[in-house]
C-alpha positions as CSV (number, residue, x, y, z in Angstrom):
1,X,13.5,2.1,-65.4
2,X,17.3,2.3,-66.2
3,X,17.9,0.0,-62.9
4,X,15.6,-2.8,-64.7
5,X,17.1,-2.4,-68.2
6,X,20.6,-2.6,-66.4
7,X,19.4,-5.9,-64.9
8,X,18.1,-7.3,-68.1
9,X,21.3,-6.9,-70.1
10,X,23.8,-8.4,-67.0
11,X,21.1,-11.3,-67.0
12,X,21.0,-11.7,-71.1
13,X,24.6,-11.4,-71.4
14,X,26.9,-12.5,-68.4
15,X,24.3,-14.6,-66.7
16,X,22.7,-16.5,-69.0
17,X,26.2,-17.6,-70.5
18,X,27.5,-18.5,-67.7
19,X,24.5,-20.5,-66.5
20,X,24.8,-22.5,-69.6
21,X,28.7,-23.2,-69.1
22,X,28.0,-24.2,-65.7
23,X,25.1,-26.9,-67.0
24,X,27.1,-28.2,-69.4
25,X,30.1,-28.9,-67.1
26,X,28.4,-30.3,-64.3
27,X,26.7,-32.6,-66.5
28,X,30.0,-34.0,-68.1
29,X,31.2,-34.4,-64.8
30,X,28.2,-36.3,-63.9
31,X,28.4,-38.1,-67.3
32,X,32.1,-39.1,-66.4
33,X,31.2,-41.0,-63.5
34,X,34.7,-40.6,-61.8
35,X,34.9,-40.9,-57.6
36,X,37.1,-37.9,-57.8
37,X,34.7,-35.4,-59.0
38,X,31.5,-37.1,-57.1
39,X,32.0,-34.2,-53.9
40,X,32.0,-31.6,-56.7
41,X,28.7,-32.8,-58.0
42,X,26.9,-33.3,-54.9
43,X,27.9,-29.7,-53.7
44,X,27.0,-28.1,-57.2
45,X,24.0,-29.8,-57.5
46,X,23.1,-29.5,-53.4
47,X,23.8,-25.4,-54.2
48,X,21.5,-25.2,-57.0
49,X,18.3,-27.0,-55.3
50,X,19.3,-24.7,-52.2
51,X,18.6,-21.9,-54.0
52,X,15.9,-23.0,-56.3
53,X,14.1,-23.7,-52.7
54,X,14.9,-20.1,-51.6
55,X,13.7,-18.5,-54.7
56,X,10.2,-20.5,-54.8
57,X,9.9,-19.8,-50.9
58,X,10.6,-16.3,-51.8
59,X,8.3,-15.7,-54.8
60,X,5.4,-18.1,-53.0
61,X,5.6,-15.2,-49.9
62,X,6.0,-12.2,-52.1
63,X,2.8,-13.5,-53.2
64,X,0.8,-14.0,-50.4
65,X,2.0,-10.7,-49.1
66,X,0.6,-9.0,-51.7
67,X,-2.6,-11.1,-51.7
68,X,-1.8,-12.7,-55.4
69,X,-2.5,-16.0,-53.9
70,X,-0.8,-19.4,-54.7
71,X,-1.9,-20.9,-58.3
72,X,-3.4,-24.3,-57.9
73,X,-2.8,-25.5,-61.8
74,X,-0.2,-27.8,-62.3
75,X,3.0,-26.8,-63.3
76,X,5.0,-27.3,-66.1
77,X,7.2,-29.0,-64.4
78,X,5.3,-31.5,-63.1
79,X,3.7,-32.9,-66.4
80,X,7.6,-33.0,-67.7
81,X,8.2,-35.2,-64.4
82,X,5.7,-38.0,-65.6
């Protein structure tokens, strides 16, 4: 129980943060349109999908191995895409 609190607060209050500062920089880059900073968005952006695909690949087998199934409703995602 202590382990999951622990991991709560680091998320609420170093993570979360620096997600946030993260988002709001690569965004001014990209905002800024310069040819100098175009590698740095294309790697930030390229590490971010990279692990957004790992930790839907992840949570889709953690899933099936514990016969959850996949959910066949859209997403929220998806009706934001539209």
């Amino acid at each position: 129980m202590m382990d999951v609190q622990l991991d709560q607060v680091v998320i609420r209050d170093v993570l979360n943060p620096l997600r946030a500062k993260l988002l709001l920089r690569l965004n001014e880059m990209i905002l800024e349109n310069r040819p100098e900073t175009w590698f740095d968005c294309y790697l930030s952006i390229y590490m971010l999908l990279s692990h957004a695909e790992w930790a839907a690949a992840h949570g889709n087998g953690f899933s099936k191995r514990h016969g959850m199934g996949v959910s066949r409703t859209p997403s929220v995602w998806s009706s934001r895409l539209k």
